[in-house]
C-alpha positions as CSV (number, residue, x, y, z in Angstrom):
1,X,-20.0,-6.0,6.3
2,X,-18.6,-2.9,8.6
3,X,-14.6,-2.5,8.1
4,X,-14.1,-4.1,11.8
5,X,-15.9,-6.8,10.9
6,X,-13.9,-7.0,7.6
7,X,-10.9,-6.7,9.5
8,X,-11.4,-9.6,12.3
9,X,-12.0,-11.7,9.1
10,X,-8.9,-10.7,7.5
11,X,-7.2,-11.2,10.6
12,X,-8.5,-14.8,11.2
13,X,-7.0,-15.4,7.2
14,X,-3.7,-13.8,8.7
15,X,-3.4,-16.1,11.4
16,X,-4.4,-19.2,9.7
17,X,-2.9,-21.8,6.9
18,X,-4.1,-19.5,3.7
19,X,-2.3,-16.5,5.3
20,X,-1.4,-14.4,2.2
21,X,2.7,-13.7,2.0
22,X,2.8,-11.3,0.1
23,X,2.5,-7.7,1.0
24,X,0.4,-4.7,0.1
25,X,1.5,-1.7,-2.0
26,X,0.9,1.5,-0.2
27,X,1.6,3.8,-3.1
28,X,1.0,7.7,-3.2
29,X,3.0,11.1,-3.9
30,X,5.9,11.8,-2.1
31,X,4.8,15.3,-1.4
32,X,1.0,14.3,-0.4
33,X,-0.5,16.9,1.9
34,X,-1.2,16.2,5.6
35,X,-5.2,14.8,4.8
36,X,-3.9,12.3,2.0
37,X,-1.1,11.2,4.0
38,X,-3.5,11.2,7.1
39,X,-5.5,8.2,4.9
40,X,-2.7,6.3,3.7
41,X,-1.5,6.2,7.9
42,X,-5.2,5.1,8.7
43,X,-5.4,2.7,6.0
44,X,-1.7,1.0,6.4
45,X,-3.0,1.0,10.4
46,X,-6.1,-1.2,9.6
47,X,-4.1,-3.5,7.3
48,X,-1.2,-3.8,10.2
49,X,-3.5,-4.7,12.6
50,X,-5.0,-7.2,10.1
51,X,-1.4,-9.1,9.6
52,X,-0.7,-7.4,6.4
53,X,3.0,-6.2,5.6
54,X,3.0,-3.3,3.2
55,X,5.6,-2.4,0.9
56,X,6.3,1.3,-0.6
57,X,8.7,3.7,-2.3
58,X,10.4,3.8,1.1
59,X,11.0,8.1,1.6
60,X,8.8,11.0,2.0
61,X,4.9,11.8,1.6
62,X,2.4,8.7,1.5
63,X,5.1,6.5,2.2
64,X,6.3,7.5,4.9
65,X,2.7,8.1,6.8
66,X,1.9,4.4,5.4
67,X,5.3,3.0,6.9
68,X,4.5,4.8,10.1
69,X,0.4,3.5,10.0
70,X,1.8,0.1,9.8
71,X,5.1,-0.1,12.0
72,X,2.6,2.2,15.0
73,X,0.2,-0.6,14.6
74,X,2.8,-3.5,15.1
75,X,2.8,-4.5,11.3
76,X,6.0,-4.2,9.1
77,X,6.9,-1.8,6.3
78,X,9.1,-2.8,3.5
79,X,10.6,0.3,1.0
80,X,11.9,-0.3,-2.0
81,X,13.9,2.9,-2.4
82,X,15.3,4.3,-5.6
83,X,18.9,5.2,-4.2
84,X,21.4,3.2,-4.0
85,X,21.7,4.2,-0.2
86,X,20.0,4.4,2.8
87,X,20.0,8.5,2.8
88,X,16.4,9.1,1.9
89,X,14.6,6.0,3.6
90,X,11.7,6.9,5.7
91,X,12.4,6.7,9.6
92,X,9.2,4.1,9.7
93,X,10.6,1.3,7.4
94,X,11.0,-2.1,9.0
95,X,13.2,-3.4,6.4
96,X,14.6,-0.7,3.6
97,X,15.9,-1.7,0.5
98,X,18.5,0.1,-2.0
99,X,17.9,-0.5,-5.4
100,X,20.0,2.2,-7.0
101,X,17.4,1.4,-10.1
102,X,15.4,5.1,-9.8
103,X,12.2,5.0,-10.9
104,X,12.5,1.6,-12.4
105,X,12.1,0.2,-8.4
106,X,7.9,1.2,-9.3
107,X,8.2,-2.5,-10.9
108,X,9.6,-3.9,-8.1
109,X,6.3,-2.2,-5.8
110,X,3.7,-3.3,-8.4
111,X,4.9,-7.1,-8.9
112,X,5.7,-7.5,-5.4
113,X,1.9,-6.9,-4.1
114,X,-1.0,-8.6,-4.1
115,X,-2.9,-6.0,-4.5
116,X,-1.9,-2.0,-5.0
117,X,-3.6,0.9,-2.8
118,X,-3.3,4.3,-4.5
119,X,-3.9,7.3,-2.0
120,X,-3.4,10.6,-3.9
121,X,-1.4,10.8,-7.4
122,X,0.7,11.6,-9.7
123,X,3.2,10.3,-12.7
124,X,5.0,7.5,-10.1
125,X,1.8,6.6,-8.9
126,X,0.1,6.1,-12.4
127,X,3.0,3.8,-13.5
128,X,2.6,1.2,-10.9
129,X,-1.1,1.7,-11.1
130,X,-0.3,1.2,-14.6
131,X,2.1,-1.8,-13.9
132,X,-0.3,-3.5,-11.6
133,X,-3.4,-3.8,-13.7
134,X,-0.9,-4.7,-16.6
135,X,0.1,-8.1,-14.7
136,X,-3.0,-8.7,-13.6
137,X,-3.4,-7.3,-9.9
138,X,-6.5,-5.4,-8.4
139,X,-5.8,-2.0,-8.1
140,X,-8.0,0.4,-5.4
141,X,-7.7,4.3,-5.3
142,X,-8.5,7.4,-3.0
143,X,-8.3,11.0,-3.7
144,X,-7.0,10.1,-7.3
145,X,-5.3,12.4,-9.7
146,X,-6.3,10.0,-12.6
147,X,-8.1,6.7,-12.3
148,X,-7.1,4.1,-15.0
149,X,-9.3,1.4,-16.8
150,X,-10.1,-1.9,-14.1
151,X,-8.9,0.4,-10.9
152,X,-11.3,0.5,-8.3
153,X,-12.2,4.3,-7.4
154,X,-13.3,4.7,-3.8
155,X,-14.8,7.6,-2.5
156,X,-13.5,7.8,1.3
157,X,-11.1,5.3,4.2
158,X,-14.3,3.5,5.2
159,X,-15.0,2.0,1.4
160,X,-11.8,2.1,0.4
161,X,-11.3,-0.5,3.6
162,X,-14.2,-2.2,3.1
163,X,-13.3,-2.9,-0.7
164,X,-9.7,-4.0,0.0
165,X,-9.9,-6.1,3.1
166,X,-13.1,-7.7,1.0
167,X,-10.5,-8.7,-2.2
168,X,-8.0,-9.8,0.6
169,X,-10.1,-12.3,2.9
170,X,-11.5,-14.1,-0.8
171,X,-7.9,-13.4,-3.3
172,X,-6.5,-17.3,-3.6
């Protein structure tokens, strides 16, 4: 099934009584350079325009261009952010939270999700990789650093869409 087609069916599920509440976790380095940040915008896009909210580390890098992908495309962003302020929260947030918890707030992405989409790396990302295939929840990546035991490795936007809106129109 092409990733348009994948993404009418997802939007059908979004718009219908099995609509899925919780949100996706866009997760990446906060100093991704301009082509990984360019795929975690294009990616959050899609998913926007499907009815998915995402939810992020709320500042620079991947989470910003993922908050922007999804607020440009009429979806909402939610960012957990480490600070106990508002100081470093991305511009594209749609609801920003202060945790003041540091790198703890990782848990907060991973258990919050229904699913985890890794674009680019590094040690922040690999814990809540870590932390979502530890409680159970599927796991996709692009231009990994490191890809961890039950994570699902995708080579480019296209499959990584394909794979994701796929575990989104079946996931109960």
């Amino acid at each position: 099934m092409a990733v348009t087609d994948m993404q009418l069916a997802l939007a059908r599920r979004q718009r219908g009584g099995g609509r899925l509440r919780q949100p996706v976790a866009m997760i990446g380095p906060g100093d991704g350079s301009p082509a990984v940040c360019a795929d975690a915008r294009e990616i959050a896009g899609y998913l926007a325009r499907a009815g998915m909210t995402i939810v992020c580390g709320g500042r620079g890098g991947v989470m910003e261009a993922a908050s922007r992908g999804a607020t440009e495309n009429g979806g909402i962003a939610i960012g957990f952010l480490p600070e106990e302020d508002l100081s470093a929260a991305n511009r594209y947030l749609s609801i920003a939270l202060p945790t003041g918890m540091g790198e703890m707030r990782n848990a907060l992405i991973a258990r919050s999700a229904v699913c985890l989409v890794a674009v680019g790396g590094g040690m922040g990302t690999i814990s809540e990789m870590a932390l979502g295939l530890k409680w159970g929840k599927r796991v996709f990546t692009l231009h990994a650093d490191l890809v961890l035991p039950g994570a699902t490795a995708c080579a480019d936007v296209p499959s990584l869409l394909t794979a994701v809106m796929g575990y989104l129109v079946d996931v109960e």
